[in-house]
C-alpha positions in Angstrom: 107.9 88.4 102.4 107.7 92.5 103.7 104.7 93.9 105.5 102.2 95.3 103.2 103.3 99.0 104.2 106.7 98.1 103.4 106.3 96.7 100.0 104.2 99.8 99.5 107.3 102.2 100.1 109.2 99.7 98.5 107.3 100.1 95.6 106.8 104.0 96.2 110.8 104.3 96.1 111.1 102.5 92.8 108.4 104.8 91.4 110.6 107.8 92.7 114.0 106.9 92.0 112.9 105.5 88.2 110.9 109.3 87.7 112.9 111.5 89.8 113.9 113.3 87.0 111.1 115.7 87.3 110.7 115.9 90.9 107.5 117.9 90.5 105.5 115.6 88.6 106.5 112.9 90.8 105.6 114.8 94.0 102.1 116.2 92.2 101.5 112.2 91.6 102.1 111.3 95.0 100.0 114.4 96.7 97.4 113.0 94.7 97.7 109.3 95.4 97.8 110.7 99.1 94.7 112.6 98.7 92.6 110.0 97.2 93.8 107.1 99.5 91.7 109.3 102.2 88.2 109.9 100.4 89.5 113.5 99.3 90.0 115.5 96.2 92.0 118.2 97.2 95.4 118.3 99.0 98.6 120.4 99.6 101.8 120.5 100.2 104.2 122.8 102.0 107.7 122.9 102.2 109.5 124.6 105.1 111.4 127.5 104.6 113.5 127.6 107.4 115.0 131.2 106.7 111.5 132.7 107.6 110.2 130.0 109.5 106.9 129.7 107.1 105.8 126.8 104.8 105.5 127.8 101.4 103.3 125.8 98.9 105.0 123.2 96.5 102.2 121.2 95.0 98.6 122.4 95.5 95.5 119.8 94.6 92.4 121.1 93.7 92.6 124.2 96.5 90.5 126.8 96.0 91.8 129.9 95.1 89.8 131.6 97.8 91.8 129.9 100.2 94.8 130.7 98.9 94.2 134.2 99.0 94.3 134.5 102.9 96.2 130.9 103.8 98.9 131.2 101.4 102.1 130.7 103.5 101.7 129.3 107.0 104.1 130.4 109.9 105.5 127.4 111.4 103.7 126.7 114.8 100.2 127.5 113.2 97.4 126.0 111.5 97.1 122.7 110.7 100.3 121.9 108.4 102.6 124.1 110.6 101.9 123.0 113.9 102.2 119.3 112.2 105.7 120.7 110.9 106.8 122.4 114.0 105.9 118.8 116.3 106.5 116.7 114.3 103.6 114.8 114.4 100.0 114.8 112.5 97.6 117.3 113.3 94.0 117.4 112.8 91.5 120.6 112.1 88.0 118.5 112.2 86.4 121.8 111.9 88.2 125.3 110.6 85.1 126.8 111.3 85.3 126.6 115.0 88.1 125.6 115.8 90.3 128.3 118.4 93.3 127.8 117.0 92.8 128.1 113.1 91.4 131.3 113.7 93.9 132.9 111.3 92.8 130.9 108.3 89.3 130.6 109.2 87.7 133.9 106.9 89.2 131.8 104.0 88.4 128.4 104.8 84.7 129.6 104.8 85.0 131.7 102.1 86.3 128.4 100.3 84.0 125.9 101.6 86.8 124.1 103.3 86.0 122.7 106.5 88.4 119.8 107.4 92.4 118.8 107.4 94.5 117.1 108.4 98.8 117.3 108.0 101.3 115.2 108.3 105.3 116.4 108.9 107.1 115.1 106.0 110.5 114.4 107.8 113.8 113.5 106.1 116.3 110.6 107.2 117.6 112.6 110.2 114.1 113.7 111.3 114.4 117.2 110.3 111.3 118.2 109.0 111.4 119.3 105.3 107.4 120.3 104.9 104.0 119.1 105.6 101.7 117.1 103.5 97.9 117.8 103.7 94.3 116.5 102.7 91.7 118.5 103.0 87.7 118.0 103.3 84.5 119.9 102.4 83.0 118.6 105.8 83.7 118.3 109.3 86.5 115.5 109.1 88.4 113.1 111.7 91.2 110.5 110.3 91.5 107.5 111.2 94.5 105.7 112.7 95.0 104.0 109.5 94.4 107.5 107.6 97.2 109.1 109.4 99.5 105.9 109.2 99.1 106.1 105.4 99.6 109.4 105.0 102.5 109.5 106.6 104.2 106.7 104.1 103.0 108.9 101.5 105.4 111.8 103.6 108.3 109.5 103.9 108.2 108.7 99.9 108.0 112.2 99.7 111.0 113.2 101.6 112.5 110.4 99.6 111.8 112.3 96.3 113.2 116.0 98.0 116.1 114.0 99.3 117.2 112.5 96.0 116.6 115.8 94.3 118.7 117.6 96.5 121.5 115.1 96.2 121.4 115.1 92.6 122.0 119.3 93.0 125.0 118.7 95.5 126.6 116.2 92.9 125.8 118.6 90.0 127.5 121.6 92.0 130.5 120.4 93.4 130.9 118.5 89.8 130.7 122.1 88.9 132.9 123.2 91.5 135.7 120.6 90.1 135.9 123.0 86.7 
């Protein structure tokens, strides 16, 4: 019999590798599972692009436009999800409002309501990072040990879905290549 987390990614793989077809949709669904599995309705996330060292949005939940407006791309090293990229590890914002080093972000998380997040890295097989997944809160927010944990499954099913996409594109181009 596995661990309850495991049978969870267990499961989580089988839901990816059955749907991976459309690896938007089944990164949306898991954002969302992600979100909700925290008490939150709104979540994001951001997928490194290494070229320009910035995280770029890939599936936004329920984000205010507002937000978006002056937090759009994230250099790696700030904020919440790009300090969680650059690390490695989660990072928590319990308050945007005051908090020294969001100051970048912080006109639009008040001009959005948004008060609270926390990121996870989402890291591939080798540990290279490959994004950051994020829930984020109305209120002053602090995860708990178990929130973190739990988002970070949801990051490894995700890197999961972004790794068998991009496998499916090598096979398809050097099939190509074979022509």
């Amino acid at each position: 019999m596995l661990p309850q987390d495991s049978q969870f990614l267990v499961a989580g793989m089988k839901h990816v590798a059955n749907n991976s077809e459309d690896l938007v949709s089944v990164v949306r669904g898991l954002v969302e599972a992600a979100v909700a599995c925290v008490g939150s309705n709104m979540g994001s996330l951001y997928l490194l692009d290494e070229k320009r060292g910035v995280l770029t949005p890939f599936v936004l939940h329920n984000i205010p436009e507002s937000y978006l407006e002056g937090c759009s791309e994230v250099a790696l090293g700030t904020q919440c999800c790009g300090r969680a990229a650059l690390h490695k590890t989660p990072w928590i914002v319990s308050d945007m409002w005051t908090d020294p080093l969001f100051v970048d972000c912080r006109a639009a998380a008040i001009a959005a309501g948004l008060r609270s997040a926390f990121s996870v890295p989402v890291l591939d097989g080798n540990g290279k990072c490959k994004g950051a997944l994020a829930a984020h809160f109305r209120e002053t927010y602090v995860p708990s040990p178990y929130d973190l944990e739990r988002q970070s499954l949801f990051a490894k099913l995700i890197a999961f879905a972004l790794a068998r996409s991009e496998a499916k594109t090598d096979l398809a181009g050097a099939a190509l290549g074979r022509r």
